[in-house]
N, C-alpha and C positions, 0 to 999 in steps of 0.2 A: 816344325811346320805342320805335323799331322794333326794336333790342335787347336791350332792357328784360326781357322774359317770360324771353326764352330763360337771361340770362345771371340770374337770379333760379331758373330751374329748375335751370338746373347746380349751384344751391349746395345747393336742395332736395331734388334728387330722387337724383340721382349721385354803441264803439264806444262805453258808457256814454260818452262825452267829456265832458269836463269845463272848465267855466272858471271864475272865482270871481264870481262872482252879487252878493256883497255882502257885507259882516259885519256882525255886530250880538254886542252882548256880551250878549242874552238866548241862553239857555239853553233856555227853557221849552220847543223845539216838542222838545225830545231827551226820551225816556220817562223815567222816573226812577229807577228799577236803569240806565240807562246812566253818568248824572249820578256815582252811587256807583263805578261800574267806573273811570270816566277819574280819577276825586280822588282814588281806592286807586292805580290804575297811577301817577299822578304823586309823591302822596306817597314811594314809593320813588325815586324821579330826584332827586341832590343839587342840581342846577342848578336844579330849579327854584323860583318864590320864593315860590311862592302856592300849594297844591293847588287851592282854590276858584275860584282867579281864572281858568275858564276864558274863554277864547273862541271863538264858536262861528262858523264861516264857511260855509254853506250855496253849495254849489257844484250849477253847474245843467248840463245835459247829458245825464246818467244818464238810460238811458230804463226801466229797470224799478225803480231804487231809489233812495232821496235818501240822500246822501251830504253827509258835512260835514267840513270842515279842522276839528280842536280845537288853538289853541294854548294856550300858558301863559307869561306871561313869566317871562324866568330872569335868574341873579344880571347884576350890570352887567357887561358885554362879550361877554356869551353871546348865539350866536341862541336865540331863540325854537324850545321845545320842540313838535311838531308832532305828531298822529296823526290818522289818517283813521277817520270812524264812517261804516258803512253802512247805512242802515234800510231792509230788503227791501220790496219793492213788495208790493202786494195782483194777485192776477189773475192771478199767471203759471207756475200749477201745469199749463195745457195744453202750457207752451214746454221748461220742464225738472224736472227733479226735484232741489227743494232738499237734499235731503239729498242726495244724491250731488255736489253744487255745490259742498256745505261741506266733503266729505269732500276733493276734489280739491283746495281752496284748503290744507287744511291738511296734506294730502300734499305738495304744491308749497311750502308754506312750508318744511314741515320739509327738504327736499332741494334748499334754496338757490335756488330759482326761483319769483320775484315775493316781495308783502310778507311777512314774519313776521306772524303773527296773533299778536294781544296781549291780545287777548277777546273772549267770545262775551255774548251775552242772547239772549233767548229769539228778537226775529223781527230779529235783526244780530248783525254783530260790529267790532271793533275792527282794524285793520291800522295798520301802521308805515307811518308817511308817507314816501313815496321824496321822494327829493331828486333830481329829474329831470323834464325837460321832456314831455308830454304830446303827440305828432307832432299835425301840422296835414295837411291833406286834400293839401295840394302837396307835403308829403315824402315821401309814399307813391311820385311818383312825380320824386324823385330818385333817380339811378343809383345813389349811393356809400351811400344811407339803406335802399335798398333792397335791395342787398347785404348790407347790416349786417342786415336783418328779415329775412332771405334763410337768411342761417347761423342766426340765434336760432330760427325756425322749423321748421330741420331736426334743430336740438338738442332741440326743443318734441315732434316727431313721433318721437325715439328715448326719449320718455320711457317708463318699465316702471310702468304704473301699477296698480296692485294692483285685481283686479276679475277680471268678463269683458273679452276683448276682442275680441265682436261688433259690427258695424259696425251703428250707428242710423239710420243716415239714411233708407231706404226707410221702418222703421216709423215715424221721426219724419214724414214726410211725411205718413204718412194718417193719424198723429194728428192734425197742423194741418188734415187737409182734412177730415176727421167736426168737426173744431169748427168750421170755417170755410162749413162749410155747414149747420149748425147755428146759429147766427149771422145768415144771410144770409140776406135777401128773396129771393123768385122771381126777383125782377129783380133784384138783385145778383149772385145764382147765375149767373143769363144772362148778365150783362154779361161775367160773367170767368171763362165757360166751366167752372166747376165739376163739370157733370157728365162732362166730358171728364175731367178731372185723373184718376180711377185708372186710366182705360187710358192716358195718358202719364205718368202712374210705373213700371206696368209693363213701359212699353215700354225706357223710362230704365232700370231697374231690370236687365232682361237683356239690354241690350245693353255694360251698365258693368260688371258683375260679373264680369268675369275673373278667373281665378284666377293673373295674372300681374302683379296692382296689388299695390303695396306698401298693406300697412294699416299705420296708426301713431296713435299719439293726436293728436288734429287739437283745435285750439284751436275752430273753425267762427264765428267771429266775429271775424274780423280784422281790423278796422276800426280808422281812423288813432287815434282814441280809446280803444281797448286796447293803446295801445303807448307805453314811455315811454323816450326816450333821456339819457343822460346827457352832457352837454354837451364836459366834458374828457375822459373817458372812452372816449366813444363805445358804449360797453355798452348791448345793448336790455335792455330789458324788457317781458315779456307779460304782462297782466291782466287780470282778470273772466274766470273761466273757467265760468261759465252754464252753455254749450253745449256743452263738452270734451267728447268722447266719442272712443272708436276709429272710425276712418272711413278711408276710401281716401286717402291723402296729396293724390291728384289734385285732390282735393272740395273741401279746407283752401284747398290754391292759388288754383285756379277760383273760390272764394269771396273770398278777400283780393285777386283781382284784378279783380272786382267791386267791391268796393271801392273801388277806384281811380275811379271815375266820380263818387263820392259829395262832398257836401262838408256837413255836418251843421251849419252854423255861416254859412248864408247868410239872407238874408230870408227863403229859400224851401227848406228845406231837406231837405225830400223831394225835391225837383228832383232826376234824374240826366242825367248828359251824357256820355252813351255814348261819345262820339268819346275819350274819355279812356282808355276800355281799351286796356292796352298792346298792342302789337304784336309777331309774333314772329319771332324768324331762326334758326333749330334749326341747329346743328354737329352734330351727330351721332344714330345711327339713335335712343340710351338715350334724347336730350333730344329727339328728334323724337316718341317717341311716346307722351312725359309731356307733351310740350306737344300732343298732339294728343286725349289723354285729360281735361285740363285743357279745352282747348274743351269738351269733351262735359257733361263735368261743370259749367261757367257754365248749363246746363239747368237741373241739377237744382239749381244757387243760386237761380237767380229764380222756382222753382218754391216753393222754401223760404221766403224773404222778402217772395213774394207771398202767400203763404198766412198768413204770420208778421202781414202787413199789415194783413187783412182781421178776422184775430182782436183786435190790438192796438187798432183801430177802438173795438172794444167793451169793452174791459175797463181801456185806459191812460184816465187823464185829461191825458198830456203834452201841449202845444198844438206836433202835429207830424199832417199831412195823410197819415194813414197809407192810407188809402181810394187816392189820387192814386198816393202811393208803389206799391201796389200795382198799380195799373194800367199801370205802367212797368214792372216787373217782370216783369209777365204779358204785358204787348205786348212785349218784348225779347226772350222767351219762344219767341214766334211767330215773329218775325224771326229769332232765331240758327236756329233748329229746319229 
């Protein structure tokens, strides 16, 4: 692990996760223009044997949207035809703006990176089901997995993505912290320091903004659950793109090696366990002073995620201790600072 950051910045710079929940061959909790969308899309597929005979596999994980596996059996010796449905959550017009959400997935569809989109309805759409393994919270911190998300993320941050390309994250920030104090008791405010928070964005804010950071389109959600590898291949894949926006490359890093402490798939899993953020050993001044920007910036991730926390409290109904969550965040906060 003592190697780990450095030899992952050199590739760089120089969480919905998912597991199958269960199936059931009802249909019903899917809106009913989707039900039409998937029997249209199938009926054009010769393989398959049935357009009606979907089935519907409700996968659990996703923290702002439910999502489901749709199969359909097909003629005898074929796999099973597969597409993924998404159905947007309620709540999370403070965290990003859906339409710029959509716009990006099917910017990235059309230009070969992540699923094809295969249809929309009104609050989802439809994606091509990859045929690829979902990373686990332990591969993040594999060497050879992590060089692999290493190069995909530095292909991630030269994408030309049609828009502005002003960096969000300052405004992001006190947009979570007007909601999150709005939101929050007296005493919740107290507990986690809220009225501190704008003068340590500002302080964050000009001490980060050089005009010698690489900007690039940053995923900002990198967690082992947006990434999906192919097994023979070895090809990543990057997905749920929420939060994409242009941001300091630094920020993207600093966030995904946050990550690394996390494990979303235990009893407890807001639990983080700090001692897992990797370690670093800089070769030279370019990787010295990315991975020294990279620290600064794990600031301004738990400043994000804590706040992100405090909101998600009041508007998710997922059974995940996001109150806790953020208290770790915010004390991690203290302690790196």
């Amino acid at each position: 692990m003592q190697a780990l950051s450095a030899s992952v910045i050199r590739r760089l710079g120089g969480g919905s996760f998912m597991s199958v929940a269960g199936s059931s061959r009802e249909s019903g909790r899917l809106p009913r223009e989707v039900k039409g969308i998937l029997q249209s899309l199938a009926s054009g597929w010769n393989d398959v044997a049935d357009s009606k005979a979907l089935q519907v596999i409700p996968l659990k994980g996703a923290m702002t949207n439910e999502v489901y596996e749709i199969k359909w059996p097909t003629r005898a010796g074929e796999p099973a035809r597969k597409v993924l449905v998404r159905v947007y959550g309620e709540g999370v017009d403070t965290f990003f703006d859906r339409t710029d959400e959509i716009r990006t997935f099917e910017f990235m569809s059309k230009n070969g990176q992540g699923p094809r989109l295969l249809g929309r309805f009104p609050n989802g759409r439809i994606e091509e089901f990859i045929h690829a393994r979902t990373l686990s919270a332990s591969d993040l911190r594999d060497p050879e997995i992590s060089a692999l998300i290493a190069s995909k993320l530095r292909e991630f941050h030269d994408i030309e993505m049609p828009g502005p390309k002003n960096v969000t994250l300052w405004d992001r920030l006190r947009k979570f912290l007007n909601a999150a104090k709005s939101l929050s008791s007296p005493e919740e405010s107290k507990s986690f320091c809220l009225d501190k928070m704008e003068e340590e964005i500002c302080i964050l804010e000009r001490r980060l903004s050089g005009n010698y950071q690489r900007i690039g389109f940053c995923h900002n959600d990198l967690q082992y659950g947006n990434i999906m590898m192919d097994e023979e291949s070895k090809s990543i894949t990057i997905i749920d793109y929420e939060y994409a926006s242009y941001n300091p490359v630094a920020y993207d890093i600093a966030n995904h090696f946050c990550e690394m402490v996390a494990d979303y798939h235990t009893e407890t899993p807001h639990v983080l366990d700090f001692s897992k953020y990797p370690g670093d050993q800089p070769g030279d001044l370019e990787v010295e002073q990315l991975v020294q920007d990279v620290e600064k910036y794990t600031l301004a991730s738990h400043l994000f995620w804590g706040l992100w926390g405090i909101i998600s409290a009041r508007v998710n109904v997922i059974d995940f201790d996001y109150m806790e969550y953020s208290r770790q965040r915010f004390q991690q906060y203290w302690l790196t600072k």
